[in-house]
C-alpha positions in Angstrom: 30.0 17.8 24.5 27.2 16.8 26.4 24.5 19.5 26.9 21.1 19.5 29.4 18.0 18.4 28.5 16.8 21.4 26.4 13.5 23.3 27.0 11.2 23.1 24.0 11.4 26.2 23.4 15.2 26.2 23.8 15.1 23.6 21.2 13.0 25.2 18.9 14.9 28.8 18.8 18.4 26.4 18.2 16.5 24.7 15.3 15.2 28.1 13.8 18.6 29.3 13.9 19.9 26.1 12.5 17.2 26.4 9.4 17.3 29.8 8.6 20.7 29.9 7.9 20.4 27.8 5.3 16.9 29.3 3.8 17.6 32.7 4.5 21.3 33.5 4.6 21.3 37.3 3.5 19.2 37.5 7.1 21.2 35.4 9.1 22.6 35.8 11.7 19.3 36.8 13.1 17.9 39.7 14.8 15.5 38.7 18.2 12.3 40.2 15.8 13.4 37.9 13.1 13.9 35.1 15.2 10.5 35.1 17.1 9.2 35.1 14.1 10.6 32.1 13.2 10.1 30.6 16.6 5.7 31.2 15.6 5.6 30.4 12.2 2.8 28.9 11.6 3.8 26.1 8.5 6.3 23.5 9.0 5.9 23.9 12.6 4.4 20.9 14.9 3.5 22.3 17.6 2.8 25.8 16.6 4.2 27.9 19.3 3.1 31.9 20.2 6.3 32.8 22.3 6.7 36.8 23.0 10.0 38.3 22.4 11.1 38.2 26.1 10.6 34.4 26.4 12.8 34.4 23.4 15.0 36.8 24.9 15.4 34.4 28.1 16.2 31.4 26.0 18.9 32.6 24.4 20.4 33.6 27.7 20.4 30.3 28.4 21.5 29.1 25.3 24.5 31.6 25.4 25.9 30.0 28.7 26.0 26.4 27.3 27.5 28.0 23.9 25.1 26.5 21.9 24.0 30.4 21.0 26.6 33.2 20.3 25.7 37.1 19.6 27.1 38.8 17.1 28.6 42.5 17.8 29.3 45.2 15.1 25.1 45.9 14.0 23.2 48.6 15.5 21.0 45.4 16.3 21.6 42.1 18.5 22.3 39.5 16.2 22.8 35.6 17.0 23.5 32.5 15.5 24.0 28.8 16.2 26.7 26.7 17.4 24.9 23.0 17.5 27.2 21.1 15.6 30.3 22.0 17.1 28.8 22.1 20.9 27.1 18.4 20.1 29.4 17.1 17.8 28.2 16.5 15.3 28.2 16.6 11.4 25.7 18.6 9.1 23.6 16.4 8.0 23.0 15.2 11.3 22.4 18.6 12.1 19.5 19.4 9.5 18.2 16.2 11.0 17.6 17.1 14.6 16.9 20.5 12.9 13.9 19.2 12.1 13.0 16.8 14.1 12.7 19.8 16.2 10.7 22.2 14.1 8.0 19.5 12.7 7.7 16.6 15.1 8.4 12.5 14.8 8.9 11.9 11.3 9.7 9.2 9.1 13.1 8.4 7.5 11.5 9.4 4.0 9.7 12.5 5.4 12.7 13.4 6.9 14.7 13.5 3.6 12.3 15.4 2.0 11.6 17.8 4.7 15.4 18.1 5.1 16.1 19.5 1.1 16.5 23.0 2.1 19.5 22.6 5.0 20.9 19.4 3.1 20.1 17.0 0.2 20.0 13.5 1.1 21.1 11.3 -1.9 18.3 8.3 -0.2 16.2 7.1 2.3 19.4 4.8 3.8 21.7 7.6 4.0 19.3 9.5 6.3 19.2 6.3 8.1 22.4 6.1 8.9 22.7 9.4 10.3 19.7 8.6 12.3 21.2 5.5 13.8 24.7 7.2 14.2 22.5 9.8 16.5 20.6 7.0 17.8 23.9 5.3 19.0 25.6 8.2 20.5 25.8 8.4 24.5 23.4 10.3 25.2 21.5 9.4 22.7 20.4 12.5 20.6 17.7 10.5 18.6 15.3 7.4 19.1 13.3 5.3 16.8 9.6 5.0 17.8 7.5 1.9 18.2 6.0 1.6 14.8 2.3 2.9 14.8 -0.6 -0.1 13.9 -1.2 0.3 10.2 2.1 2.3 9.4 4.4 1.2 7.2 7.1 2.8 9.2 8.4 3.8 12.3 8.8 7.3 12.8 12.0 8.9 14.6 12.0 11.8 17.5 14.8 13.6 19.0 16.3 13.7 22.4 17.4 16.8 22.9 14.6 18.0 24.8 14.1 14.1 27.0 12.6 11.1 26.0 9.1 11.8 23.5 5.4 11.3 24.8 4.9 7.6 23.6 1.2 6.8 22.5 -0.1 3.9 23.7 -1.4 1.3 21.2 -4.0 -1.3 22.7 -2.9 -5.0 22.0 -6.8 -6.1 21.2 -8.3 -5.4 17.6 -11.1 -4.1 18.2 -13.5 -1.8 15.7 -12.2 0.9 17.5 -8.5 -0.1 17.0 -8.8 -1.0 13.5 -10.3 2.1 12.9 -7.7 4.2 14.6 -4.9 2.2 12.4 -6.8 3.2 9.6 -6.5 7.1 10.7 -2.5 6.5 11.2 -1.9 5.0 7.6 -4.1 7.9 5.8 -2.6 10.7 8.3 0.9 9.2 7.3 0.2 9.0 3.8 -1.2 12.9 4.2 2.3 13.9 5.7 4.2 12.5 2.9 2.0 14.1 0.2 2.4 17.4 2.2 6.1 16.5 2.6 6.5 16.6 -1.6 4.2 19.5 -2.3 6.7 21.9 0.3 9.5 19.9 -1.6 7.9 20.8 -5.3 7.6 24.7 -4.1 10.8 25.0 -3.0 11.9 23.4 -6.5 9.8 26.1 -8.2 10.8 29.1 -6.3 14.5 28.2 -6.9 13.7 27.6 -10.8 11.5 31.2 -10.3 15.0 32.8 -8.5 17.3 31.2 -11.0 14.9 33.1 -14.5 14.5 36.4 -12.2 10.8 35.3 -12.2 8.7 36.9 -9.3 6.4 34.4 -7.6 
């Protein structure tokens, strides 16, 4: 089912939902506090948004009428939760893909795998690539593979649900200035992959923590 171009913060509050019901079921579905908080958290969150609980209110209005949104009756307080994969048809782990995409920005494949171990493990890099290009492929298109930034070693990917991305605009001369900015890309990518594994290692050590009864 084909949707309209999304709001960003339409398509953040869909990815929150999406994400916190895997990392927090016992809270899910969520309560408009709970999910403005979500919307503003302040790690794994590019950009970092500051939305007040009216704005979020509003979204999911809109969300509601293209049933990508539902509310859940029967608690003292409003409760909703997500409908993506059946409204866009598509399968989970395409879902914790755009999920992401969403919440943290253009990504790598390998990024994306690691940043995707909480809503679903990816067994490699190709299988999140196939997903990818499945998206990629759809009509519309729900995903898009990025021109490949001078001095990365890979393309990043974006998502579509809100239009097409802002694409940077890499001069064609080398010049100090260019080579230097390559330079910046390959460290800032390698710094987004070493970030990537450290949120992967504490998410490995809270589980062990919850499966000994150990506090953090």
């Amino acid at each position: 089912m084909a949707v309209r171009e999304l709001s960003a913060l339409e398509a953040r509050v869909l990815a929150v939902l999406v994400e916190k019901e895997s990392t927090v079921p016992d809270s899910y579905p969520m309560s408009l506090n709970s999910l403005t908080l979500g919307v503003n958290q302040k790690t794994a969150r590019d950009p970092v948004m500051n939305a007040s609980e009216s704005d979020v209110a509003a979204v999911l209005d809109e969300l509601k009428a293209m049933s990508l949104v539902n509310s859940v009756s029967g608690s003292r307080v409003a409760r909703f939760e997500h409908n993506m994969k059946r409204v866009l048809g598509v399968p989970g782990q395409a879902e914790a893909l755009l999920a992401v995409l969403i919440l943290r920005g253009a990504q790598t494949s390998a990024e994306l795998r690691l940043n995707c171990e909480r809503l679903h493990r990816f067994a490699d890099v190709s299988s999140v690539e196939g997903f990818l290009h499945e998206l990629a492929a759809r009509e519309p298109a729900l995903a898009v593979k990025l021109a490949k930034a001078p001095g990365a070693r890979e393309a990043r990917w974006a998502h579509l649900l809100s239009g097409e991305p802002a694409m940077p605009v890499y001069l064609a001369s080398a010049s100090p200035s260019s080579a230097s900015s390559s330079s910046n890309s390959a460290r800032d990518e390698e710094i987004a992959a070493l970030r990537a594994e450290v949120d992967q290692l504490k998410a490995a050590v809270a589980r062990i923590q919850s499966e000994l009864g150990i506090s953090g």
